[in-house]
C-alpha positions as CSV (number, residue, x, y, z in Angstrom):
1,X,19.7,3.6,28.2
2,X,16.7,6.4,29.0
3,X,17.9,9.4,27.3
4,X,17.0,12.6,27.8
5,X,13.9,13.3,24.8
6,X,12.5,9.8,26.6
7,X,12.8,11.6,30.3
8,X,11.2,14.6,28.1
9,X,8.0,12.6,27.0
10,X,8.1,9.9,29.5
11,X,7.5,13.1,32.2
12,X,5.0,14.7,30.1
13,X,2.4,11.4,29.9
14,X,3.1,10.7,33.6
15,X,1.9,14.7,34.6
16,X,-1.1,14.8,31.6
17,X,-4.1,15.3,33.6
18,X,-6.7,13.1,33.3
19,X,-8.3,9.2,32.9
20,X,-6.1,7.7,30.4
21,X,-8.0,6.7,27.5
22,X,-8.3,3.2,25.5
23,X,-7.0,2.6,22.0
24,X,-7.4,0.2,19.5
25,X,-4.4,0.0,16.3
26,X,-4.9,-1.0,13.3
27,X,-2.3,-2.9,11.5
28,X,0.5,-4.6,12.9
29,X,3.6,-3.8,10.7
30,X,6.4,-1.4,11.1
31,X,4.5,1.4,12.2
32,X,1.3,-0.7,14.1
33,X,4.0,-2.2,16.4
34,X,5.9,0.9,17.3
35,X,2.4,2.6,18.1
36,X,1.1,-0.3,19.9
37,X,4.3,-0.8,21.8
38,X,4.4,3.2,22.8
39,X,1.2,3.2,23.8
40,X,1.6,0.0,25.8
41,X,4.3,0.1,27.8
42,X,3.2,3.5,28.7
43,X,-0.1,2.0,30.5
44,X,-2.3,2.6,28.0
45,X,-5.0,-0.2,27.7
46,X,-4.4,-1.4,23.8
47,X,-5.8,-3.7,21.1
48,X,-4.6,-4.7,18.0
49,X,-6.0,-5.6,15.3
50,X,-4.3,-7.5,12.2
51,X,-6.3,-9.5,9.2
52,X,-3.2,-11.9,9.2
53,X,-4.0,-14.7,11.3
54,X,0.1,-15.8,11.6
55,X,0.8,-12.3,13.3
56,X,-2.2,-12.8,15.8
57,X,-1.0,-15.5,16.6
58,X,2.7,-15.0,17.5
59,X,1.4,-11.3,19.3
60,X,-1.2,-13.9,21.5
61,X,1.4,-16.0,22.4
62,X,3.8,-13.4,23.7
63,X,1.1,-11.2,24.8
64,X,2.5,-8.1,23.8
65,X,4.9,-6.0,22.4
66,X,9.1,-5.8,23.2
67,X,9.9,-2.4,22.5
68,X,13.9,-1.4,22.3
69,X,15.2,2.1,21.0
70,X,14.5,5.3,22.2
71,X,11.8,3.7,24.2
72,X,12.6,-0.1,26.1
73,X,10.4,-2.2,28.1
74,X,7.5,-5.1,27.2
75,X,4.2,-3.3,26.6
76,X,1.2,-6.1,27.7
77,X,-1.8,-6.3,24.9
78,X,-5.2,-5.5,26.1
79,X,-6.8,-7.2,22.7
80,X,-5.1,-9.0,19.3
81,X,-7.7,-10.1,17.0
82,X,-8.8,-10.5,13.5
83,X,-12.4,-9.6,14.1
84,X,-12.6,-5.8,13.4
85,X,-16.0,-5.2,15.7
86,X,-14.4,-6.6,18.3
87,X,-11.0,-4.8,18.2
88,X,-12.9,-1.5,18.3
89,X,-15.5,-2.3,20.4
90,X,-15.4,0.2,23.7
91,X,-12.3,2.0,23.0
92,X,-11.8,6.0,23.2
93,X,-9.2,6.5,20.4
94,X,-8.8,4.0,16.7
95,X,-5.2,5.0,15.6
96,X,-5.2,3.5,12.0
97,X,-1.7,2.6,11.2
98,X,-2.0,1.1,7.5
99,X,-0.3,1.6,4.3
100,X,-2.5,5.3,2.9
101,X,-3.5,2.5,0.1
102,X,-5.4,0.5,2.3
103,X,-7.1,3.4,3.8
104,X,-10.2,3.0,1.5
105,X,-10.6,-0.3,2.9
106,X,-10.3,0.4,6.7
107,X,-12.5,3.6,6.2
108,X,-15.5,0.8,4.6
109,X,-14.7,-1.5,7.8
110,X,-14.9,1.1,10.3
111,X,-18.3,2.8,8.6
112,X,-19.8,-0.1,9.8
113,X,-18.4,-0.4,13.3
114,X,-17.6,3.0,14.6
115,X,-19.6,4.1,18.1
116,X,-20.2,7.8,19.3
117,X,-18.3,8.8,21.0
118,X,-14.9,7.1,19.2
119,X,-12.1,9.5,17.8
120,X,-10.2,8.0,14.6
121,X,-7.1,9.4,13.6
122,X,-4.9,8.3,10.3
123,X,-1.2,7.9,11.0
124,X,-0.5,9.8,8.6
125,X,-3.1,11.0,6.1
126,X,-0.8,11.5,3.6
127,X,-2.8,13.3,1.2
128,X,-6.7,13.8,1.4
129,X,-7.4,10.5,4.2
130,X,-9.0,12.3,6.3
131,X,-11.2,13.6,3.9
132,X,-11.9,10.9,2.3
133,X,-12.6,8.7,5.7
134,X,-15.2,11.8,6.4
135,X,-16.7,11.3,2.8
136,X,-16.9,7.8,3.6
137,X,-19.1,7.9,6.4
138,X,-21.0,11.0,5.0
139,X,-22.4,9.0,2.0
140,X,-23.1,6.4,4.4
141,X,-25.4,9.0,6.6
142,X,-23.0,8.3,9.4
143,X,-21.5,11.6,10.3
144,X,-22.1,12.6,13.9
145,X,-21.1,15.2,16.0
146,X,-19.2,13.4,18.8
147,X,-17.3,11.4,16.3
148,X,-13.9,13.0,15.3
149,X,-11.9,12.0,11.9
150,X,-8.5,13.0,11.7
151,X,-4.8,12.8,10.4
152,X,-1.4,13.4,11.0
153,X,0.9,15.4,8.6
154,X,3.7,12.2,8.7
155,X,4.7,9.7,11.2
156,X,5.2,9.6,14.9
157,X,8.3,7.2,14.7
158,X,11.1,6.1,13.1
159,X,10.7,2.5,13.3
160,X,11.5,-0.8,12.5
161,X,9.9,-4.5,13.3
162,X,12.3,-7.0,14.3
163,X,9.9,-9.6,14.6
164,X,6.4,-10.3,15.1
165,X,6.1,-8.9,18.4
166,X,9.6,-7.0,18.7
167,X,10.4,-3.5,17.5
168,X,12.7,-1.0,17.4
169,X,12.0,2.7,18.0
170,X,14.7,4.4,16.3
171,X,13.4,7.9,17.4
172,X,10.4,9.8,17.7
173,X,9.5,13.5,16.6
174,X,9.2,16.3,18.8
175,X,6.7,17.6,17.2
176,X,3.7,16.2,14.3
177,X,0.9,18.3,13.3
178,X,-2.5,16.9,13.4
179,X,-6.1,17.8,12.3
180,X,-9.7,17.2,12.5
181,X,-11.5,17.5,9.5
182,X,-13.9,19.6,11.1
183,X,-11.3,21.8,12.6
184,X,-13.6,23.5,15.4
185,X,-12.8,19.7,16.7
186,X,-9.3,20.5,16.9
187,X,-9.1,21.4,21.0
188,X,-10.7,18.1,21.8
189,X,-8.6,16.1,19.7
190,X,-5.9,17.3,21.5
191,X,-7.1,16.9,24.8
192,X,-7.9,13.5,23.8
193,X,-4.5,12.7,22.1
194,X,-2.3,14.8,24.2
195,X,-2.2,12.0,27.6
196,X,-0.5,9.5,25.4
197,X,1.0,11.5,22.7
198,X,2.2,15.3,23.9
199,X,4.1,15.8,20.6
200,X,0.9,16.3,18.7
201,X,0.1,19.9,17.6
202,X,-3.2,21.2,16.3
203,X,-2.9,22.8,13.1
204,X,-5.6,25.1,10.8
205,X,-7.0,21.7,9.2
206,X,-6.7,19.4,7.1
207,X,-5.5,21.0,3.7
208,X,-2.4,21.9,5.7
209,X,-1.8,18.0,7.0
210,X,-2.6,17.0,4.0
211,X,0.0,19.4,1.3
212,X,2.8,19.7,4.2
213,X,3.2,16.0,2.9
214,X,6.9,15.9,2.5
215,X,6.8,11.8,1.8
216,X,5.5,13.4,-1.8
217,X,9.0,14.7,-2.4
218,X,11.2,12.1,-0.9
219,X,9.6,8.5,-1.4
220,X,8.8,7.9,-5.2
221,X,10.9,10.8,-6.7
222,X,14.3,9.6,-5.2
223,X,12.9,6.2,-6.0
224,X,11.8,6.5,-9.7
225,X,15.1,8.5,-10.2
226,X,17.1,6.1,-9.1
227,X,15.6,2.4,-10.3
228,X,19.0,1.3,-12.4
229,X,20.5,1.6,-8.9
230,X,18.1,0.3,-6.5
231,X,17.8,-2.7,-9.4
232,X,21.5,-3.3,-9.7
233,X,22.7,-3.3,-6.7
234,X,19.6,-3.9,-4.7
235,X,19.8,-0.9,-2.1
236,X,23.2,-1.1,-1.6
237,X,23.6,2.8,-1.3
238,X,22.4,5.7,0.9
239,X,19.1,6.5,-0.2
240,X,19.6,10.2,0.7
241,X,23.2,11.4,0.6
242,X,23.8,9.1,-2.5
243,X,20.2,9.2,-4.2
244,X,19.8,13.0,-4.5
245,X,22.4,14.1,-6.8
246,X,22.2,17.6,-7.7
247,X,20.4,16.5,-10.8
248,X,17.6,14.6,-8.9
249,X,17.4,17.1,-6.6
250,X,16.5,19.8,-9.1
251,X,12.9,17.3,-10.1
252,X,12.4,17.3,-6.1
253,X,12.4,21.0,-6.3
254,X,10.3,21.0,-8.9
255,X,7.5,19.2,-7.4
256,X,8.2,20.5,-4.6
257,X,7.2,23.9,-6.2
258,X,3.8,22.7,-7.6
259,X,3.1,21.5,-4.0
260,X,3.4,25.1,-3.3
261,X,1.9,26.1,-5.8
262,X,-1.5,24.4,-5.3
263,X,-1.5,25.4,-1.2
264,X,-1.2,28.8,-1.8
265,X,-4.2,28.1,-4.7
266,X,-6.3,26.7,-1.4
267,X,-5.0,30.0,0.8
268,X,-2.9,28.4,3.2
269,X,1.4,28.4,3.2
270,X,3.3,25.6,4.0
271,X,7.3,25.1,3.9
272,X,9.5,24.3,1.0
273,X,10.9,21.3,1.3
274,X,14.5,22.8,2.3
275,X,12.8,24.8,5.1
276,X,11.4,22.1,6.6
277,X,15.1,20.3,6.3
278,X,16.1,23.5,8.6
279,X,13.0,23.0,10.8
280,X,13.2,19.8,11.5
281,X,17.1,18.9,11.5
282,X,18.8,22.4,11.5
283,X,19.8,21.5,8.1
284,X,21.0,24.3,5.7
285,X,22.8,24.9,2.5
286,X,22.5,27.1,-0.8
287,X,20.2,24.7,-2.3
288,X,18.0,21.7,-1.8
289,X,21.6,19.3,-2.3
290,X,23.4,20.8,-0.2
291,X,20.4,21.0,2.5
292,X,19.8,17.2,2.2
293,X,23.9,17.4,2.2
294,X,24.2,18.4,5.4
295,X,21.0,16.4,7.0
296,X,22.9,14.2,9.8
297,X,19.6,12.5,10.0
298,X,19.9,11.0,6.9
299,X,23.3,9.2,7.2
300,X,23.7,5.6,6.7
301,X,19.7,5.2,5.8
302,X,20.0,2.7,3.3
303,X,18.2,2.7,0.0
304,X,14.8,0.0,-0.5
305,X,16.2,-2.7,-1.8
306,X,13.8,-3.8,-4.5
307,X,11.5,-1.0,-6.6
308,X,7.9,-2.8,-5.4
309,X,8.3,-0.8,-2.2
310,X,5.9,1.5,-0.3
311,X,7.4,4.5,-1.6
312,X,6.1,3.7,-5.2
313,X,3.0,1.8,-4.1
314,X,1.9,3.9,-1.8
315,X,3.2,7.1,-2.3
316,X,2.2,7.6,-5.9
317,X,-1.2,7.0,-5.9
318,X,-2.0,8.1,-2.1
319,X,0.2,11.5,-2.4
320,X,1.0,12.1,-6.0
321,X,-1.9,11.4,-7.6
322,X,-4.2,13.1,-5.1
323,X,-1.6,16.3,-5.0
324,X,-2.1,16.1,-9.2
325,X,-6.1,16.0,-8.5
326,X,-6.3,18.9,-6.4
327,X,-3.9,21.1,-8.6
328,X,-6.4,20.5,-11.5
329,X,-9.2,21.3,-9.8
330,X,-7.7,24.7,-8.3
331,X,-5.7,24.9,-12.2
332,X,-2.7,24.5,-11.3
333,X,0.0,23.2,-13.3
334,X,1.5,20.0,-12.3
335,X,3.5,18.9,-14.7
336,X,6.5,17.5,-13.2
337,X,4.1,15.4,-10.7
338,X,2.1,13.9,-13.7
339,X,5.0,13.4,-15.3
340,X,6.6,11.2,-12.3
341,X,2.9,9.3,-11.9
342,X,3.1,8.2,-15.7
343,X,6.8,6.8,-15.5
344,X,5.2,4.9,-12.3
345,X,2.1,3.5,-14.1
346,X,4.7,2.0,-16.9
347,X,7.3,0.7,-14.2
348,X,5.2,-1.2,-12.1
349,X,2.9,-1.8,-15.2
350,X,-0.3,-0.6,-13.0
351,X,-2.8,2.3,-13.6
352,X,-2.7,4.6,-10.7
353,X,-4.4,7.4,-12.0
354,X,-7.4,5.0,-11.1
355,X,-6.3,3.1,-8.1
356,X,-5.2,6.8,-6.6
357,X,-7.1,9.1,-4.2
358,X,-8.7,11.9,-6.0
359,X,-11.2,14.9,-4.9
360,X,-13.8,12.7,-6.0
361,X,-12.6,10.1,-3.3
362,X,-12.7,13.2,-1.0
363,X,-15.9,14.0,-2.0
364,X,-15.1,17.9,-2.5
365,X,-15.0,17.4,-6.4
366,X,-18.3,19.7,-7.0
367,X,-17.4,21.9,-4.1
368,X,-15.4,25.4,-4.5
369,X,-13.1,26.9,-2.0
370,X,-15.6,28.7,-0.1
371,X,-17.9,25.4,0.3
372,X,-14.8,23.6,1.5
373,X,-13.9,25.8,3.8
374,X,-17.1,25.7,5.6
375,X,-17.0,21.8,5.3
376,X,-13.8,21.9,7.2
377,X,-15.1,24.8,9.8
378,X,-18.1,22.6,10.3
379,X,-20.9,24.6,9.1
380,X,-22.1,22.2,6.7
381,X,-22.0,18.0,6.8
């Protein structure tokens, strides 16, 4: 049944003025297949791209995408294939739907690839992609001026595959704030983005994508907190009604605090993590339990059912780890975030202080404020 947020967006693509431009995804997963299906059985021509040769073969033979949810219909594939150049080749827009921890690898794929003319957006950034993909190119004496790198501040969808060519769209945000890294290139990201995806919002840059982060909270802090549970009884609880007790709540707060903290250190605000509870779901209370409490959103979202999940593996080192690096280089205290990456490194029994993003990986690590700034205006490469 079309509902009325689908009429919303559905009307909004069909009026957005304009050739509709060509995109290629990258990755095939949860995420890959909601974007690709979106995009697809909206019209838009669409390649995929996957390194897993049993996945390009199953989207082949169906030649497409079933998408069910807030959005139904069979989007037809322009493209699958395992050979990068390929999937790229010609398209406007690359939306790179990875895990942030492969983003290192995609970025040294797409350095060599990458035409003017292309626009390449992370879905999300989490924290410091976008720089880092910039960095990437820059040591690499790639940058040019019709090429756009950017990110968005979280995910378009709520999503989930139900096979290798089937997935369901369980709802999709109003609104997502995305960047440039050169933010002057904010207006014609949007008017490159905004045919296919009019819930995009241009924000100051990418500092602000990259610490409004709220997966830094929510994904390995609930998780660490509660490993006897997720271990026991393998998920069997509500990850965010049952996993933030008051007690575990009070740590989110506290990191939530040195995220903050480290923002206003860079000159820019973002919202606490119970204001954006209230922004995005209307959700209130006295505190941060009672605001996740009252989320309706979060009802009957199960917990991961197994601690080697994506909000460890990803979110420590791509969002902790960087959020730690930046708060020492601007001295700020982090000591509640350190303190969750080492209980991590022991858990999973892997270092992420070095497999994380830092402002080295960034490359802003000998810059100060000032010199970022005018990286991110533009004025300097």
């Amino acid at each position: 049944m079309v509902d009325k947020l689908r009429d919303e967006i559905m009307g909004k693509i069909k009026h957005a003025a304009g050739n509709k431009p060509s995109f290629c995804v990258i990755g095939a997963g949860n995420g890959g297949l909601a974007m690709a299906g979106y995009l697809a059985v909206n019209g838009f021509s669409v390649n995929i791209w996957t390194r897993d040769k049993e996945k390009m073969e199953a989207l082949a033979a169906a030649g497409g995408i079933e998408v069910e949810g807030k959005l139904e219909g069979f989007g037809e594939l322009n493209k699958i294939d395992q050979d990068f150049q390929k999937s790229i080749d010609g398209v406007d827009i690359i939306m790179v739907v990875v895990p942030a921890n492969g983003h290192r690898e995609i970025a040294e794929k797409l350095v060599k690839y990458v035409k003017s003319g292309q626009t390449m957006v992370l879905n999300p950034g989490r924290t410091g992609g976008a720089l880092e993909l910039y960095n990437t190119f820059r040591k690499e004496g790639k940058v040019r001026e019709d090429i756009i790198f950017a990110e968005t501040q979280t995910f378009l969808f709520v999503s989930r595959k139900l096979g290798v060519h089937k997935v369901r769209i369980f709802d999709i945000k109003r609104s997502v704030p995305v960047s440039a890294v050169r933010s002057y290139k904010n207006p014609e990201l949007i008017k490159k983005l905004r045919t296919a995806f009019p819930q995009f919002t241009p924000t100051s840059d990418v500092l602000h994508t990259s610490l409004g982060n709220v997966a830094v909270m929510f994904h390995p802090g609930v998780m660490l907190l509660n490993t006897g549970w997720v271990e026991s009884n393998h998920g069997n609880f509500e990850y965010y009604l049952e996993g933030v007790s008051p007690g575990v709540a009070k740590v989110l707060e506290s990191i939530d605090e040195e995220r903050i903290k480290i923002a206003e250190a860079v000159g820019i605000r973002v919202p606490s993590l119970k204001d954006w509870l209230y922004f995005s779901y209307g959700s209130t209370g006295v505190d941060l339990y009672e605001s996740v409490q009252t989320t309706l959103a979060y009802k009957g979202v199960m917990a991961p059912s197994t601690i080697h999940h994506r909000y460890i593996l990803e979110d420590v080192p791509m969002s902790l780890v960087p959020m730690s690096s930046l708060g020492k280089k601007f001295g700020v205290e982090t000591k509640c975030i350190d303190s969750l990456i080492n209980i991590a490194c022991y858990q999973q029994e892997r270092d992420f202080w070095a497999e994380g993003r830092t402002v080295d990986h960034m490359g802003i690590k000998n810059f100060d404020l000032k010199t970022i700034k005018r990286l991110m205006a533009g004025e300097i490469v």
